[in-house]
N, C-alpha and C positions, 0 to 999 in steps of 0.2 A: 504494500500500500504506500504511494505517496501522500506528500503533507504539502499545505499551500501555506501562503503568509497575507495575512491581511484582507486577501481578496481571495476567491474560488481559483484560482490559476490551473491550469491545465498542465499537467505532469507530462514530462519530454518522455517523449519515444526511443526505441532503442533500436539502435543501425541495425543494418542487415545483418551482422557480424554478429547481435543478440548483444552488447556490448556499448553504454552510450559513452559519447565524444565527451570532450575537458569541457569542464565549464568555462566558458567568458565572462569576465566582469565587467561593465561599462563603470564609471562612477561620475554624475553628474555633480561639480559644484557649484554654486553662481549665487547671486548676491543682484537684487535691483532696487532703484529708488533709492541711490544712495545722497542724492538733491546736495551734489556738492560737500558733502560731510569727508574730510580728512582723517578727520584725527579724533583719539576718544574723546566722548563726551559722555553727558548725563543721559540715562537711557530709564524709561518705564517696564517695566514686565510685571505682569500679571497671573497667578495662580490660585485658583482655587477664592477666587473673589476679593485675594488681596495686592494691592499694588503698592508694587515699591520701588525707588530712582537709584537706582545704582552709575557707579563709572562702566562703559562699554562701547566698543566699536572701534572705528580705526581702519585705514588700509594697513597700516603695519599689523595691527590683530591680526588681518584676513589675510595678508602676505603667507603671515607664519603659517595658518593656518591651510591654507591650500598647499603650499609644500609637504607637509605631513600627510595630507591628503593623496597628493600624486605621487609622495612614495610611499603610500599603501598600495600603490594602485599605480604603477609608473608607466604603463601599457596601453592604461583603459579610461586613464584621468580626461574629461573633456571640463574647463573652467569657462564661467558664461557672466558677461554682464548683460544685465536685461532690461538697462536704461534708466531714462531721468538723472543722467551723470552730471549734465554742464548746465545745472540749473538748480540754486534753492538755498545758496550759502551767498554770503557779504563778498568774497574774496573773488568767488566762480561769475559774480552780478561787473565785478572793477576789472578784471581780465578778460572778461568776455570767454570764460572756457578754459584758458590757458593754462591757468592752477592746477587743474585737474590730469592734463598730460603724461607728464613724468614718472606720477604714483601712482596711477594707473594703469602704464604700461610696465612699471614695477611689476604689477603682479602675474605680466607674462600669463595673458588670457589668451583664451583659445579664438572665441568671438563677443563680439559685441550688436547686441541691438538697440537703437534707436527709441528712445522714449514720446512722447508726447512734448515734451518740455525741448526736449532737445533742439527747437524749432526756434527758443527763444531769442537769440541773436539774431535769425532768419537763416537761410538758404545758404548764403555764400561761408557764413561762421561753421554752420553747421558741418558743411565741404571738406573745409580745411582742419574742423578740428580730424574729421575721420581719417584726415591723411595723414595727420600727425600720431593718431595711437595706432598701434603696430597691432592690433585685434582689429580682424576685419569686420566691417558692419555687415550686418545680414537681415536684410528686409525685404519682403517682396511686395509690396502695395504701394511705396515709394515712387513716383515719376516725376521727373520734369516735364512742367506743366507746357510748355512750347513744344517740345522733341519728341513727348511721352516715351524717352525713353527711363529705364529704370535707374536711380540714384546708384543705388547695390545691387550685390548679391541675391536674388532670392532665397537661394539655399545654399550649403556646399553637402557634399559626401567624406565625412571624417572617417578616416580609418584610424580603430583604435580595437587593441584589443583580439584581432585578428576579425573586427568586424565594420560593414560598412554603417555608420552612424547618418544619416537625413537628418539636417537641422536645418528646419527651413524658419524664417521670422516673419513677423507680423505685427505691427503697429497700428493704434489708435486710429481709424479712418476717420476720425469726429474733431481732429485738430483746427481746421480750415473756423470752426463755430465753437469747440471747445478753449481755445487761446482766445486774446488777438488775433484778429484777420491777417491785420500788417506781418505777423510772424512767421507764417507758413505760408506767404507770396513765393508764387514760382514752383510751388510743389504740389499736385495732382494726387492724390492718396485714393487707392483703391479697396471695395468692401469685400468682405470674408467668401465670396462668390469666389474668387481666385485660387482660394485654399486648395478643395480636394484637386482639382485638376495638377494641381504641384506636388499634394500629395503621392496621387497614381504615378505621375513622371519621376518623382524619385525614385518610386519600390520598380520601376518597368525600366527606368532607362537608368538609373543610377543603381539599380541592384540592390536598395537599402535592406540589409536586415532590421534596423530600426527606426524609426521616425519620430524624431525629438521636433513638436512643435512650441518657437520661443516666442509666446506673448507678449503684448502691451497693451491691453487692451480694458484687464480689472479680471476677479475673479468672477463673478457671476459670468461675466459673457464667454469667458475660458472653458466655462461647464458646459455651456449651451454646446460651443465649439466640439465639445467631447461627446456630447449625444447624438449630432449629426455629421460630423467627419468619421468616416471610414479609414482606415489604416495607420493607424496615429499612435502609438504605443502610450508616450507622454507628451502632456502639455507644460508648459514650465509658464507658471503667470505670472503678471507683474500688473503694476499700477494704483490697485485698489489697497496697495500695504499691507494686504492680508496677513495673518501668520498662520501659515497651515499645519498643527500641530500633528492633523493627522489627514494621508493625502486623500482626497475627494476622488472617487472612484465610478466612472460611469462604463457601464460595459468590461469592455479591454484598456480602457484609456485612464490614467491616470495623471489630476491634474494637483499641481503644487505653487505655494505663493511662498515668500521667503523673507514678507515683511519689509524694512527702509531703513536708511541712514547710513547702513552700513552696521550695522548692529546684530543683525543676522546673518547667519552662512544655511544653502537651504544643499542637503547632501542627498541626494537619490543615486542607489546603488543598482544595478540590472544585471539580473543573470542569466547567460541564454544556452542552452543548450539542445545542439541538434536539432536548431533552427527555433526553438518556444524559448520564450522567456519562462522562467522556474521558479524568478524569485525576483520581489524587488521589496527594498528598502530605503523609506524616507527618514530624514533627520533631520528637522527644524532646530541649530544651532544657535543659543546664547549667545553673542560674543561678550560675555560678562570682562572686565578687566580681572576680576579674583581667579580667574577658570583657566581663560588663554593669557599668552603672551605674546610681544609684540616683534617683531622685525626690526631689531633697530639701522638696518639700514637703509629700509624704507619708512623708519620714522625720521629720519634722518633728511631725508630726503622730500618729508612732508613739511618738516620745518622749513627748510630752504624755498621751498615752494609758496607758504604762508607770509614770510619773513616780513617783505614788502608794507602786507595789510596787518601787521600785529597791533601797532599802538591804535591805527584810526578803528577796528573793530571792538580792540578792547576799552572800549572807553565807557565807565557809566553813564546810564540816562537815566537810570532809574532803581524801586527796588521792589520786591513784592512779599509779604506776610505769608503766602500761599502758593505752591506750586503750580505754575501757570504750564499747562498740557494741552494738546490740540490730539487727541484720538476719541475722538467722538465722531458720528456720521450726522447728529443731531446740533450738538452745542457744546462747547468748553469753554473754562474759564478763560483760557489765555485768548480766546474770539471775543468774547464777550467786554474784554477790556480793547483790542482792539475796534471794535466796532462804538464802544462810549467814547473813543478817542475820535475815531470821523464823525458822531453827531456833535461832539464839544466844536469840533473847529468847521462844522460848517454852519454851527448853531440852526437845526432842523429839527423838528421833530422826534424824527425817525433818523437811522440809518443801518445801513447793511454792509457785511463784509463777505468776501466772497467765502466758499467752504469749500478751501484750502487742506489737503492732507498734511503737506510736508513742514516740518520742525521737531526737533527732538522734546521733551520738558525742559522750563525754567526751573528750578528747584528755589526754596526760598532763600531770598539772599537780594544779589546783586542783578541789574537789568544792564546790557551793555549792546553797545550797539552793534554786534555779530548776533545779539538774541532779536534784534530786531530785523537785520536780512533774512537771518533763517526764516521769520515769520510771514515777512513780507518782502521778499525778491524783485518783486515788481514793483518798485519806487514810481507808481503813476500820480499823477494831480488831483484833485478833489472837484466830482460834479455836485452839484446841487437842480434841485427841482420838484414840483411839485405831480403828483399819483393820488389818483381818486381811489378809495377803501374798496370797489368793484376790481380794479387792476391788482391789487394789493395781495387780492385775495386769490386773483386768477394767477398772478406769478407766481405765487406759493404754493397753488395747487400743482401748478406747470413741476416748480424745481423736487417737491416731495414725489413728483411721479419720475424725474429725471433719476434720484435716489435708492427708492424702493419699488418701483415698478417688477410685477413678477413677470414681464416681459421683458425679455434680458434687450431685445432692440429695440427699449423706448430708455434703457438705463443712460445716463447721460454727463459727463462733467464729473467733479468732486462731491462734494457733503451737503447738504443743507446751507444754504447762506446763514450768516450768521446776524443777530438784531441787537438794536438795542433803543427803546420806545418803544417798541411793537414785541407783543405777546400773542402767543396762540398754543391752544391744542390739537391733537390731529393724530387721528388711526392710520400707523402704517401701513394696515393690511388692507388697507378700504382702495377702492378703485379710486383713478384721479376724477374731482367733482366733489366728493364725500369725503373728503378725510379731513378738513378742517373745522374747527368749531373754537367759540369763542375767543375771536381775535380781538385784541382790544390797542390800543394807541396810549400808553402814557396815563394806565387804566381807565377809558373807558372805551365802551363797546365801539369798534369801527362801522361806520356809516358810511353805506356802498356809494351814495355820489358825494362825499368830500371829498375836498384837495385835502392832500398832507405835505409838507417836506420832508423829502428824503436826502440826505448826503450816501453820497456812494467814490467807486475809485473810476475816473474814467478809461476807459480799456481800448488802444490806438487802431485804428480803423475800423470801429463801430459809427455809427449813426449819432449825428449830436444831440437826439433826442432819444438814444438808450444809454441807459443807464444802469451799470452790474445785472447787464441783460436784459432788464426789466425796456420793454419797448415806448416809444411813444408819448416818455415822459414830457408834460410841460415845461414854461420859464427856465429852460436849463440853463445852466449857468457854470463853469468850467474855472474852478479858484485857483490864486496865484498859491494856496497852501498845497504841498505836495502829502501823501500817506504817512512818509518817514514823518514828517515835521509836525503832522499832528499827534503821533506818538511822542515823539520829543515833548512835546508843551503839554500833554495830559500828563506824564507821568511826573515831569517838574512841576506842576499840580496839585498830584493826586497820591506821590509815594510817600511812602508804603502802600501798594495795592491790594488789598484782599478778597478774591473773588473762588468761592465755592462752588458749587453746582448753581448754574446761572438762573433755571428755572425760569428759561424767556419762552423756549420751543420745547414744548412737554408733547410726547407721544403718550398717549394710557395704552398702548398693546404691547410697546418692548421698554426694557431696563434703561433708565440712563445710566448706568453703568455698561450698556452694549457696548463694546470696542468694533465689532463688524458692520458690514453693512451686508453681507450675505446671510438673512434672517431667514430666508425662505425654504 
């Protein structure tokens, strides 16, 4: 009798000889959404309903740690970044990328894929960073929007292991409306219609024994991907920061997320014999500082890299009583102070801040101006304008279904926008229409044909009557105050900041203690 692992796997067959062949080992390691993070920093993890802020992360961590890695495994090692690299830190926003080069190609990766963010600088940055890291990018839904031809690689065939590996990539086709417009000019992005046909061409013309499909897309739509692609062994996800503690398993296909900042190592092991897979093994990786250690030659080399931006990052602005986190899909303290911060300075009503994944925790202490690029990368200027309580209410139903929609092709963008003036409750599980009740403005109940003011962030080639998405807006008005500078003057303000469970966007069907947003 054979034994399976995890899943029902189907037990290898034995040659013609009555005698089965050696095993092969693949060993996937890779790390995404690391938004620009270097070097250790404060990290949240969660167990068993408790959370606590530890030191963790690092490319020197994950240097070390992928070396031990591939000589466990010095044959069959394949190492993957799975994007959101040149976007979401102070340093990666002043170099436009550059920072991240060096120690990146430190860790001597196999490939790299393209994130959603990585569009940030635009086309021609995005270009030259990929010529500068020595991990080729691999993307297939990528074109130049004039030539339509393809940016990358769709896929390559690695041989590893004495086997051929298909890794084919795929990124976020919702860039063009999910950024800035301005940022993804000149690039043509193709939808998941593309996939199986590259699938089939890898197993028919590239001979794959296996098919490693690399995402950017979020974990829900990763799943979908796995219940209607055919021949796909694993999906490797990225984007939604997931932490898959344990991997999601649809059919044959197994899908894995490996979490952000660089904090995580996501390890998938595969064993194939006489042609089946026999056995496979996921390990969602810590990179706690007490656990691992670091590379000091590529901490070394992170320093150097850093050096430039040390003093103008490390600078206080501020300080907070209370640990200020951004892993909520709903609302956190560290939104919720950003978001008091653009209604002080555009003196409105109302205002909104986008829902934002990327930032590590502030822990309590000190506010410095590197906790404020993490938070807010996009240093844009301040709209103001006036939304009638009928819009108010259709936006919100619009971004809760972008969110939580259990149709994975209506899923949309990042989190819940974030408020501050404006309160509401609302059923995740309800269709979009239904799921909001009791919005109110600054307590009291909102009334469908008033104006309100909203302050929001303006976002470069939208409409100058949209505003943090929101369409249409009246009296818009475009301030000389920028995002950063209204942080700046609230917290010289308002420090000591203490902000708890914010209690602005209350769901009654899931926990605000949820860290995911794959509730379905």
């Amino acid at each position: 009798m054979c034994s399976a692992t995890l899943a029902a796997l189907a037990c290898a067959p034995f040659s013609r000889a009555g005698t089965p062949s050696a095993e092969k080992k693949i060993t996937l390691a890779f790390f995404a959404d690391i938004h620009g993070q270097l070097e250790e920093h404060p990290e949240m993890y969660w167990a068993g309903g408790k959370d606590e802020i530890v030191a963790a992360g690092g490319v020197a961590r994950i240097a070390k740690l992928m070396r031990e890695i591939r000589a466990a495994n010095p044959e069959g090692t394949i190492t993957l970044d799975l994007g959101d690299t040149i976007q979401g830190s102070g340093h990666v926003a002043m170099s436009e990328g550059v920072t991240m080069v060096d120690p990146i190609n430190a860790l001597k990766l196999d490939y790299w894929l393209p994130g959603n963010w990585e569009v940030i600088f635009g086309k021609k940055v995005l270009l030259d960073i990929s010529k500068k890291l020595t991990a080729p990018a691999v993307v297939a839904n990528m074109r130049d929007e004039n030539t339509q031809q393809r940016l990358f690689k769709p896929y390559v065939i690695h041989h590893a292991a004495g086997l051929k590996v298909a890794l084919i990539g795929f990124t976020d086709p919702d860039v063009p409306r999910r950024q800035p417009p301005s940022f993804s000019k000149g690039i043509h992005y193709e939808e998941t219609d593309i996939l199986q046909p590259l699938v089939d061409e890898a197993k028919k013309e590239g001979q794959a024994d296996l098919v490693i499909l690399m995402t950017h897309i979020g974990l829900p739509k990763a799943i979908a991907l796995a219940e209607t692609l055919k021949g796909v062994d694993v999906i490797l996800s990225a984007d939604t920061h997931e932490r898959t503690e344990e991997a999601v398993i649809r059919g044959s296909t197994w899908v894995v997320e490996a979490g952000a900042f660089g904090s995580h190592l996501g390890k998938l092991d595969i064993v194939v014999q006489d042609g089946q897979i026999t056995r496979r093994d996921w390990d969602l990786i810590e990179l706690r500082a007490s656990q691992y250690g670091e590379d000091a030659a590529v901490k070394e080399l992170v320093e150097k890299s850093l050096a430039p931006y040390r003093d103008n990052l490390n600078r206080v602005i501020g300080r907070t009583q209370s640990p200020l986190f951004r892993y909520a899909p709903v609302e956190t303290p560290a939104d919720a102070v950003l978001a008091d911060a653009l209604r002080a300075a555009g003196g409105t009503e109302i205002a909104l801040s986008n829902g934002f994944r990327f930032a590590y925790p502030i822990p309590v202490g000190d506010i410095t101006e590197n906790d404020l690029w993490n938070y807010y990368p996009i240093n844009s200027r301040l709209k103001t304008g006036r939304v009638s309580g009928t819009q108010l209410h259709q936006f919100f139903e619009r971004e809760l279904e972008n969110v939580f929609s259990k149709n994975t092709k209506r899923l949309f963008g990042g989190w819940v926008p974030r408020t501050s003036g404006l309160t509401f409750k609302f059923h995740a599980g309800r269709p979009e229409g239904r799921r909001i009740s009791d919005m109110r403005i600054n307590g009291q109940p909102v009334q469908a044909d008033r104006l309100y003011t909203l302050t929001s962030c303006e976002r470069e080639g939208d409409l100058e009557s949209t505003v943090c998405r929101m369409r249409d807006v009246m009296d818009v008005k475009v301030l000389d105050v920028d995002a950063h500078l209204a942080v700046r003057h609230y917290l010289k303000e308002h420090s000591p900041v203490t902000m708890g469970q914010p209690g602005r966007v209350v769901s009654l069907d899931i926990s605000p203690t949820v860290r995911s947003q794959f509730i379905n």
